[in-house]
C-alpha angles and dihedrals in degrees: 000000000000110000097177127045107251113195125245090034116174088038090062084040089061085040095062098039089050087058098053095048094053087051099062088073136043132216112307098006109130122266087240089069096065112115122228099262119201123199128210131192123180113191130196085201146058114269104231080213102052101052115144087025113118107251100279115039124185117221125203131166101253135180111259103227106123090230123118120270099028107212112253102232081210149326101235084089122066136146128206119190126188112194101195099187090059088045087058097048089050093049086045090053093055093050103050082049080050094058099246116152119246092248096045083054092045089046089048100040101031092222113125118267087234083064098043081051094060102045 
């Protein structure tokens, strides 16, 4: 889980996982012996880059052709992120149509009443 906001993000997300993959072969073993290899990031922060993205996006290397049902190059890469502070307001949200007071959600949730206002 990443606390603080490190710049250059998702760079430093492919360079770990690019770590890891090299590492499920040694020298001279053969490519088809690399493992998928999945990465997760859960942030306690907004991803300049994935605004406008739900609270948790899946990344793949896909082909670039506009047309429907873009080839996956392959499926040993693959990215999970996990937004939390979307996921709260959308949790906040759910509770307010439910019916739940301000100070019961802020109780539940410890994030400040002035924040669950605004959302």
């Amino acid at each position: 889980m990443q606390v603080a906001y490190k710049s250059n993000m998702i760079k430093r997300m492919l360079y770990y996982w690019a770590r890891q993959y090299a590492k499920n072969i040694k020298k001279s073993e053969k490519y088809s012996e690399l493992k998928r290899t999945i990465g997760v990031l859960i942030a306690n922060f907004e991803i300049e880059e994935l605004k406008g993205k739900g609270f948790h996006s899946k990344w793949k290397i896909k082909d670039n052709d506009e047309g429907i049902g873009k080839t996956v190059l392959t499926d040993d890469l693959e990215f999970h992120i996990i937004e939390l502070p979307k996921l709260h307001q959308i949790i906040i949200q759910k509770m307010k149509q439910a019916g739940i007071k301000v100070e019961k959600i802020a109780k539940i949730t410890g994030i400040s009443k002035e924040e669950i206002e605004k959302i």
